[in-house]
N, C-alpha and C positions, 0 to 999 in steps of 0.2 A: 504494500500500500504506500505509497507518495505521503511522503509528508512534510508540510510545509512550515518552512521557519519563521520566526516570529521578528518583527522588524525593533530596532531602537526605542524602546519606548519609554526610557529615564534614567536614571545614576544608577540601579540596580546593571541593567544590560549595559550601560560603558563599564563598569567594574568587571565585571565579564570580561569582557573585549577586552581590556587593557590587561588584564591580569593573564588571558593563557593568551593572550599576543608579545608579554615580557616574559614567560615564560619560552616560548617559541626564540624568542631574541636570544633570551641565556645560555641556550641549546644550540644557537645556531653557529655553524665553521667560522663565517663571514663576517656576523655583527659580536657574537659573545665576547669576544676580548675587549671592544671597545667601549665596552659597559662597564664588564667587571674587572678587568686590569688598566685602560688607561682612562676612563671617568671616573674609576671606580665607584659608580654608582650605589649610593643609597635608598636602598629598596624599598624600607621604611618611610622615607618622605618624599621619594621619588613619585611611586605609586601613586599617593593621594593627589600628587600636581598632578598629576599625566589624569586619573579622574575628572579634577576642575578644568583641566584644558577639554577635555572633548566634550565634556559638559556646556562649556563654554560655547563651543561651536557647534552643538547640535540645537540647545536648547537657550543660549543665552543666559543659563541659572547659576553657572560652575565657578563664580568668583575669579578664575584666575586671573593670578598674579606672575611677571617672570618675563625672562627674556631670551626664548630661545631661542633667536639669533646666536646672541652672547654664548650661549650656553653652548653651543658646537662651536662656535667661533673659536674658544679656548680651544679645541682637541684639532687642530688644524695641524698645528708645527709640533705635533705627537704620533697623529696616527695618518693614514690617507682618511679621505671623505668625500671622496670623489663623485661623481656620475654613477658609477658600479654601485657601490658602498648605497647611497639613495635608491637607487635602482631596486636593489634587494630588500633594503627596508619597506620601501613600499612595496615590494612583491608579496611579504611577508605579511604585511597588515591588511591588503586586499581579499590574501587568502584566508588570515583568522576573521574577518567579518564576514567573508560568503560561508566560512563552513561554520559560523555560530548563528551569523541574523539575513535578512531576505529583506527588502521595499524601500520605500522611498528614504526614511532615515538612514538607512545601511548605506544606499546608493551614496546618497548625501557626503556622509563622513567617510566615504573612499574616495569621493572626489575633494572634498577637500583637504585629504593627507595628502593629495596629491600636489594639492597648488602648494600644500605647507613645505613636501618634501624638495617641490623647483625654488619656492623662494628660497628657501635656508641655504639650498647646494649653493644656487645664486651668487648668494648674499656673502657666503663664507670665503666660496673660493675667485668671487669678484670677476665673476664673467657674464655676461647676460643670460638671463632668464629665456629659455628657448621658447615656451608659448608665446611672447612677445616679440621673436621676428615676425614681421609682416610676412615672409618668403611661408611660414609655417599657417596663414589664416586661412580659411576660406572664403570666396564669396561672399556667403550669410555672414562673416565676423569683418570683411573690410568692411562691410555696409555700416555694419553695428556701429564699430567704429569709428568711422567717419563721421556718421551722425552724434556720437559721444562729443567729440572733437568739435565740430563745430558747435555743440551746445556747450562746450565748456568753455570757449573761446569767449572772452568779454566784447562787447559792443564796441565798436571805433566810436573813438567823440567826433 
């Protein structure tokens, strides 16, 4: 029988997610050492942020506080953090919210680990943001844009 998974529906289900998704992290070849040997991450208050962040971003309730920019920024001239290193982390978090939750919040907070995971790579390693070449938009998105653009353009006196 088919059975169907239950979508985002509050701080119980991110604690879920977040919990066997660092779990996944801690076990993983690729990201584990970068947690627990060069962040060395505290899992104790670690947790509870990484809770308020996605709380934050699904439902606007989660309090957070913090700067995760900053917060990889520091592991730069430690470890790589490259394109790959992103790559995988989101591969990793895609995969624990399709095999825990299903619908439009799920959808939601994979797409937006995703824009989190291009800003931060971005931001850290100071190259441009690839959803933001123009050569990378479609159609439908020069439009958008354009129209952005001229409405954010102020009036000529």
């Amino acid at each position: 029988m088919f059975e169907t998974k239950p979508d985002i529906a509050g701080r119980a289900e991110i604690e879920i997610l977040v919990n066997t998704f660092y779990d996944r992290i801690r076990a993983d070849e690729v990201l584990g050492f970068i947690f627990t040997d060069v962040a060395q991450t505290n899992w104790t208050t670690h947790l509870p942020k990484m809770y308020a962040f996605w709380e934050t971003v699904l439902f606007r309730t989660g309090g957070f506080t913090g700067n995760p920019i900053a917060a990889h920024a520091k592991l730069v001239p430690q470890t790589p953090m490259g394109r790959a290193q992103f790559d995988h982390w989101l591969q990793l978090f895609r995969g624990t919210v399709d095999d825990l939750y299903a619908g439009e919040r799920a959808e939601h907070i994979k797409n937006c680990a995703a824009d989190m995971a291009n800003v931060i790579y971005s931001r850290i390693n100071q190259v441009p943001d690839p959803r933001f070449d123009p050569a990378n938009l479609t159609p439908e998105q020069r439009a958008r844009y354009a129209q952005y653009k001229s409405q954010a353009q102020p009036a000529a006196p």
